[in-house]
Structure formats: structure tokens, C-alpha cells
C-alpha positions, 0 to 999 in steps of 0.5 A: 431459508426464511426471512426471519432467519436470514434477518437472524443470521444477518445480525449475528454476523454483524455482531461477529464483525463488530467483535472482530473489528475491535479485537483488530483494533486492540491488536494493532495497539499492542503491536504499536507498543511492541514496535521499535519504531515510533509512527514518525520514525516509520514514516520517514524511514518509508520516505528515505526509502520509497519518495523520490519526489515530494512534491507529488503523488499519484493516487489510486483509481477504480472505475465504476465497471470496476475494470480499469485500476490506474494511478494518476497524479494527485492534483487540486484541480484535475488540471494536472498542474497543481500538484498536491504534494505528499505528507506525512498523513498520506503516508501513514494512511498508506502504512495503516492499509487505508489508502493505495498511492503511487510514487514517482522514483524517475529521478531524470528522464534516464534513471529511476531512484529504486524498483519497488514491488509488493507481492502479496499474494501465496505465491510471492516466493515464486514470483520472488524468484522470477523476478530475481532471474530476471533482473539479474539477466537485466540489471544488477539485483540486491534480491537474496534468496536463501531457501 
């Protein structure tokens, strides 16, 4: 392939990109008007659910070798003292998909709040599954699977 054409096939795929961003953003607009939900409504209802602490949060972190992904609390200084404390547009962020964070669920040192997991990928159901059998030979498990 030429140059010339390469810079042809370049600008066509960032129009295709620019068409496809704003169909996104119409969409979520419509699914916005759709919801039942209210983004204040969503946001402390993701609160009651998943924050066991407030006063802290722990922010996702890639290495430049892109080899090492960690979550290590939000601090002001890196000190690990000044904890920065989760707000409603941390949260939103994380519901829109444009941030990862982490939330502390240990309520004492000997129980957690709740197990949280997001499966994503195609092979979620049998991930499901796995898990589901492993908790209820460990723990009592609110996983119901019908199919």
C-alpha cells in the first residue's frame, strides 16, 4: 500500500470513528431518558450496594511495561494517610465506564460487607457456574441460576 493510500484509509476510519462516537453519544441519551432511574437515583443505589467505606477508595493502576495492574488506595499525597474519600462523581465516572476503582467491603477485620464480581467476558455463565459451586461448598451463596 502507498502512502497516499494509507493516508486515505487513515482519514476514512477517523470520520467512521467520529460518526460512531456520536451515534454512541446519542444513544446513551436515549437510554437516559429510558431509564427508570435518575443518575442520583443510580448513584446511591451503587452506594448501598457496593460502599462499605466512604472515607476511602482505591484506584486502579497500570504499569508502563503494562505488566502489573494493582488497585491501591486514593491518597492526596501518596503517603497513604490522607485518604481521598469517594464521591458521587467518582462513582458516576465508574458507571459511565470512564474510570476502574476499588472498594473496601472489609467491615472488621474478620467479615466483609459483600463479594462483589464483574464477569465480562463470553464465558461469564460458566464462570457464573464455577463460582456458584464453589461457594456453596464454602459460604452460603444468593447466585441463582435457572438455565
Amino acid at each position: 500500500m502507498h502512502l497516499q493510500d494509507l493516508y486515505y484509509k487513515l482519514n476514512h476510519l477517523e470520520s467512521q470513528k467520529q460518526s460512531i462516537e456520536n451515534e454512541i453519544i446519542q444513544t446513551k441519551k436515549v437510554i437516559e431518558k429510558l431509564s427508570p432511574f435518575t443518575k442520583l437515583q443510580k448513584i446511591a443505589l451503587f452506594k448501598t450496594l457496593f460502599i462499605a467505606h466512604e472515607d476511602v477508595y482505591a484506584t486502579y493502576c497500570v504499569n508502563k511495561e503494562g505488566t502489573k495492574k494493582v488497585y491501591y488506595p486514593a491518597s492526596y499525597t501518596f503517603r497513604g494517610t490522607d485518604y481521598i474519600p469517594i464521591g458521587d462523581d467518582i462513582i458516576q465516572k465508574h458507571l459511565e465506564g470512564k474510570m476502574r476503582f476499588g472498594t473496601y467491603a472489609v467491615v472488621n477485620q474478620t467479615m466483609a460487607k459483600f463479594l462483589a464480581l464483574d464477569l465480562d467476558k463470553q464465558s461469564f455463565i460458566d464462570d457464573t457456574r464455577a463460582i456458584k459451586n464453589m461457594c456453596d461448598e464454602l459460604i452460603p451463596s444468593l447466585i441463582n441460576l435457572t438455565s
